[in-house]
C-alpha positions as CSV (number, residue, x, y, z in Angstrom):
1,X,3.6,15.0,-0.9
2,X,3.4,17.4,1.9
3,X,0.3,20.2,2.3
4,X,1.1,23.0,4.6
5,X,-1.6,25.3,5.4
6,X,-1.0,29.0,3.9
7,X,0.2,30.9,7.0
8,X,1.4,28.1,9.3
9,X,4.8,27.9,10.0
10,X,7.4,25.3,11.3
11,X,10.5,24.9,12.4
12,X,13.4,22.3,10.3
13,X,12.4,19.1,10.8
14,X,9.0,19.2,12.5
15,X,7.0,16.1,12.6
16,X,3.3,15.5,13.7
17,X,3.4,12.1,14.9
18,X,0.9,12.2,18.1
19,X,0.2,9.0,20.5
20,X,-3.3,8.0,20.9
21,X,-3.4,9.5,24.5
22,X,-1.8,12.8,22.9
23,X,-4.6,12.7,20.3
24,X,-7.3,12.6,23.1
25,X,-6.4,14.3,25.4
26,X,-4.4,17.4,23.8
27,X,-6.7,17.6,20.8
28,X,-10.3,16.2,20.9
29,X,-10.9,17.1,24.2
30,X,-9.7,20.3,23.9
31,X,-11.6,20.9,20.6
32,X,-14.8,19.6,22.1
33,X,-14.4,21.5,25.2
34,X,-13.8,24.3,22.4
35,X,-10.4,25.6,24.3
36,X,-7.1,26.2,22.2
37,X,-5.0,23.0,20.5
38,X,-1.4,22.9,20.8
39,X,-1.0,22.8,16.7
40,X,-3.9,24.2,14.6
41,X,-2.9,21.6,11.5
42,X,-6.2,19.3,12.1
43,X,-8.7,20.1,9.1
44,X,-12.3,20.8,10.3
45,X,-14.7,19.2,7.6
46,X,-17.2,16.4,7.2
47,X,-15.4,14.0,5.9
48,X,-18.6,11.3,5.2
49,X,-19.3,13.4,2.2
50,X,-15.9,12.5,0.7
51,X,-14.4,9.1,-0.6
52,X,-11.0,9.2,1.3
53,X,-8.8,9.4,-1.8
54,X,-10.1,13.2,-1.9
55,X,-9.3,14.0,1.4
56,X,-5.4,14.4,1.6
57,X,-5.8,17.8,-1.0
58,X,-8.0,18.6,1.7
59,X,-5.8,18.3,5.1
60,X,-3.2,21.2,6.3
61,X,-0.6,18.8,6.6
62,X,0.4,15.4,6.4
63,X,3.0,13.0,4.1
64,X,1.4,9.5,4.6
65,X,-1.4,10.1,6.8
66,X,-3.9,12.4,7.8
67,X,-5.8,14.2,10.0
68,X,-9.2,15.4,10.7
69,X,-11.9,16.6,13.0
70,X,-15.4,15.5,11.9
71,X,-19.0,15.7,12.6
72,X,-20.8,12.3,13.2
73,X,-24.2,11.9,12.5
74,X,-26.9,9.1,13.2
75,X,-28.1,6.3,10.8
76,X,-31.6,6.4,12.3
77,X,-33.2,9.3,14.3
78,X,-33.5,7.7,17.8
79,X,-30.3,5.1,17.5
80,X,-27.3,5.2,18.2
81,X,-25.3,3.3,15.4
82,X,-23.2,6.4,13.1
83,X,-24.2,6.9,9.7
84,X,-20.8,5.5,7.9
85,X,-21.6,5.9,4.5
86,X,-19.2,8.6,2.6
87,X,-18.8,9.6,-0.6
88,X,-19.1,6.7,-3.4
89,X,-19.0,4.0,-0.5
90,X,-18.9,3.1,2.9
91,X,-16.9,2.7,6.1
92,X,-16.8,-0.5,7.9
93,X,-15.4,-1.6,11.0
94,X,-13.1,-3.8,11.5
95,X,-11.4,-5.1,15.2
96,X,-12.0,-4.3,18.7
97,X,-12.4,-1.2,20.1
98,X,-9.7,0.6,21.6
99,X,-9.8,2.6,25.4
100,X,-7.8,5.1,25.7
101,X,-6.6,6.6,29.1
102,X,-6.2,5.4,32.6
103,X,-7.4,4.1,34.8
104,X,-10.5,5.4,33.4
105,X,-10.5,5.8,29.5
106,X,-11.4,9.0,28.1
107,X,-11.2,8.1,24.6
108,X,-11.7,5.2,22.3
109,X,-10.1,4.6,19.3
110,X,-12.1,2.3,16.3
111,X,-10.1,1.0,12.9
112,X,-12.4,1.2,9.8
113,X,-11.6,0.0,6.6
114,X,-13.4,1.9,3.5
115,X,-15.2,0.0,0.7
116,X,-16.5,1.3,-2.8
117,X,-19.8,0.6,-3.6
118,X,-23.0,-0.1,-1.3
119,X,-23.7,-2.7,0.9
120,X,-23.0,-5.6,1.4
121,X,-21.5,-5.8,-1.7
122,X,-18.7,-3.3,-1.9
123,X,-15.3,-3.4,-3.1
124,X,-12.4,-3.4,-0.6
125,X,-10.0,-0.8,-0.4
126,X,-6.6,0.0,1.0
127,X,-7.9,3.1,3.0
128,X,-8.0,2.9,6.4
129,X,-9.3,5.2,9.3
130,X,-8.7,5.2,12.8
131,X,-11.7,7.1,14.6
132,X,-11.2,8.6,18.3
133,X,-14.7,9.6,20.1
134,X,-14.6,11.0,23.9
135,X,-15.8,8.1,25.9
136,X,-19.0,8.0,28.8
137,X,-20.6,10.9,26.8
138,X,-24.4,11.8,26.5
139,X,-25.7,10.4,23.1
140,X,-29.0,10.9,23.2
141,X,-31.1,12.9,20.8
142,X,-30.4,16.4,22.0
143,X,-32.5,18.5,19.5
144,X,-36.0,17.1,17.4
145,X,-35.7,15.7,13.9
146,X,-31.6,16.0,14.5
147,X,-29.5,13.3,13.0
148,X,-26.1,14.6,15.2
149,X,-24.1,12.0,17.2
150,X,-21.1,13.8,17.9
151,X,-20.5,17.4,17.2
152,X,-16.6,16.1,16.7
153,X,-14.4,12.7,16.8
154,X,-11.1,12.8,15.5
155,X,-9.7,10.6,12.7
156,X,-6.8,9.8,11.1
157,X,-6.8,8.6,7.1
158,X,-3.7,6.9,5.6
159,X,-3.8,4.2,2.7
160,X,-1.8,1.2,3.6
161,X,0.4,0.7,0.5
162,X,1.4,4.2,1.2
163,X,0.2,5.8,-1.3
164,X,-2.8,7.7,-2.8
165,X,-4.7,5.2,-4.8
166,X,-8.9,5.9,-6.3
167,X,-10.0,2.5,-6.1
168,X,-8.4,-1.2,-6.0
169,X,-9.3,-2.9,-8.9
170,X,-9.6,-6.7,-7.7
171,X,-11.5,-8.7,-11.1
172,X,-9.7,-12.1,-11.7
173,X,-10.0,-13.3,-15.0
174,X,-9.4,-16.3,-17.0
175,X,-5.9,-15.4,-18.0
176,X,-4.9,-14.4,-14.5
177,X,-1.9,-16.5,-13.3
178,X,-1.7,-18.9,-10.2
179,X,0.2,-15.8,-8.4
180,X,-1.7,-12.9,-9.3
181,X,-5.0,-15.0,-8.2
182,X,-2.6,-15.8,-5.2
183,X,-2.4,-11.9,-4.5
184,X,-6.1,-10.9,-5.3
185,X,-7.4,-13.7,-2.8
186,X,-4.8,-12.5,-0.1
187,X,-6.5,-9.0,-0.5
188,X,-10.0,-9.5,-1.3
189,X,-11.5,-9.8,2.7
190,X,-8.5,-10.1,5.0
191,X,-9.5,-7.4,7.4
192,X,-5.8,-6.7,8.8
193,X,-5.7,-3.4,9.5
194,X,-1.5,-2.0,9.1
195,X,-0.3,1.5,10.1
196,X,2.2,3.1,7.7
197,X,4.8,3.3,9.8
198,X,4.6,-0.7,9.0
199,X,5.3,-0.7,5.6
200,X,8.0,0.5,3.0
201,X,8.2,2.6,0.3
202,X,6.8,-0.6,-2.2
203,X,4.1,-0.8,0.1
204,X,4.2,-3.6,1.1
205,X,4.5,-4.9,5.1
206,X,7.7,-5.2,6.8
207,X,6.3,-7.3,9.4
208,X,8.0,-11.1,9.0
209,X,4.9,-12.7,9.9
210,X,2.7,-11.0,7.4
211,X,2.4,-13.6,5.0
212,X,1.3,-12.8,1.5
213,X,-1.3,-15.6,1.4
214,X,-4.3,-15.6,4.4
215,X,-5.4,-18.9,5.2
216,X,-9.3,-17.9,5.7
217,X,-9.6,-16.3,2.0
218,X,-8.2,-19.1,0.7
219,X,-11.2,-21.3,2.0
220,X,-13.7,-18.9,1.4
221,X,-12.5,-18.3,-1.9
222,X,-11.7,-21.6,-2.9
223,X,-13.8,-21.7,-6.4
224,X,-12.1,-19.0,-7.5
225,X,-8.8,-20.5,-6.6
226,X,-10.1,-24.1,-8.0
227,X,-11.2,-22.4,-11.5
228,X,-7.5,-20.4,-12.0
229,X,-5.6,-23.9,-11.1
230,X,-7.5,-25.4,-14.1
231,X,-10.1,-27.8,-12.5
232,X,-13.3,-29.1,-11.0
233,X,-12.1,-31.3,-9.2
234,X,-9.7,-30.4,-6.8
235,X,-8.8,-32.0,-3.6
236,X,-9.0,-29.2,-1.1
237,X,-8.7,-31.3,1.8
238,X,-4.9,-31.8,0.5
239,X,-4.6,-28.5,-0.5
240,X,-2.2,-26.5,1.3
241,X,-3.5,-22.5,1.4
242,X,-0.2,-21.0,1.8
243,X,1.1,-22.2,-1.5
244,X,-0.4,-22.3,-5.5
245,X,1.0,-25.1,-7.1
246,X,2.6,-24.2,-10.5
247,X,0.5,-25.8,-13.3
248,X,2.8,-28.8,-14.6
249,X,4.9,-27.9,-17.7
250,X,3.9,-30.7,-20.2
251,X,6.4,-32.3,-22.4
252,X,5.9,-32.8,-26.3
């Protein structure tokens, strides 16, 4: 699904896929410096009051990703950490932070991942954002009782299975089978963070080294694994977390 603002207008063909340093330097910095952009097809909205499965309707453009310029505002009055709940949920970060620029970055660019629910208890989800705020700029509380950190950042939404999912639905049950409890561990807290352009129209990663089973979530959510197998007493120090055994077939 592509949205095209009302009156804009492109030529066959035309693509919006910006660098990092592109996004910087020819759109936030001219939109905080509040001079012309070369493409008016960012959306201007607050997009912490939306869970990001709203926000594509919202965007003038965009197939798999999307675009936006945002306010930021302050958790607490006189700090400094942003304010990252939105909508039904959260944003969390995830990674290092990015510089952009050189030899003297004028940008950096921050990979949150979006979770349903509150704290610390939320549900992961597939939506991912990548946040770009102007770097060395004055933070401090400019105006009394104001909760604003940034007048704008820039951030782009996509959803890394590629499409436009509400929630993802992660309960294991008793009747769940050795792979589907394979898949649900793999995705409960892996915080790899892939771009679209990685993955295929299943949604799934092209990568070769993306395996479908992550060695850390299988020890942290080893019970879990232990209850699906069928016992109590499993060896987990001969466990190998890249492969579910297949329960035994019994012969009668």
């Amino acid at each position: 699904m592509m949205k095209l603002g009302a009156d804009l207008q492109f030529p066959p063909g035309f693509r919006f896929h910006p660098t990092d340093e592109e996004l910087v330097l020819m759109y936030l910095c001219r939109k905080c410096a509040s001079q012309p952009i070369p493409a008016p097809i960012i959306t201007e909205l607050d997009l912490y009051r939306y869970d990001p499965w709203d926000l594509p309707a919202m965007a003038l453009y965009g197939e798999k990703e999307w675009y936006f310029f945002s306010p930021r505002d302050r958790k607490y009055p006189n700090g400094s950490r942003p304010n990252r709940a939105a909508g039904t949920g959260y944003w969390k970060a995830t990674g290092a932070d990015k510089p952009i620029g050189l030899p003297k970055p004028v940008g950096i660019k921050k990979a949150l991942v979006f979770y349903s629910g509150k704290p610390p208890n939320g549900e992961k989800t597939n939506w991912i954002m990548h946040e770009y705020r102007l770097a060395d700029v004055d933070r401090s509380v400019r105006k009394k009782n104001s909760l604003r950190l940034d007048d704008w950042v820039l951030c782009r939404i996509y959803n890394k299975k590629g499409v436009i999912e509400k929630r993802q639905i992660g309960i294991v049950n008793d009747t769940c089978s050795p792979e589907s409890a394979a898949r649900l561990v793999a995705g409960s807290d892996s915080e790899q963070v892939v771009s679209p352009e990685f993955t295929n129209s299943n949604g799934r990663s092209s990568n070769p080294l993306d395996f479908p089973f992550n060695y850390v979530d299988a020890i942290a959510d080893n019970d879990i694994v232990s209850r699906l197998l069928g016992g109590g007493n499993q060896m987990w120090s001969t466990f190998d977390p890249f492969v579910v055994r297949q329960p035994q077939q019994r012969t009668f």
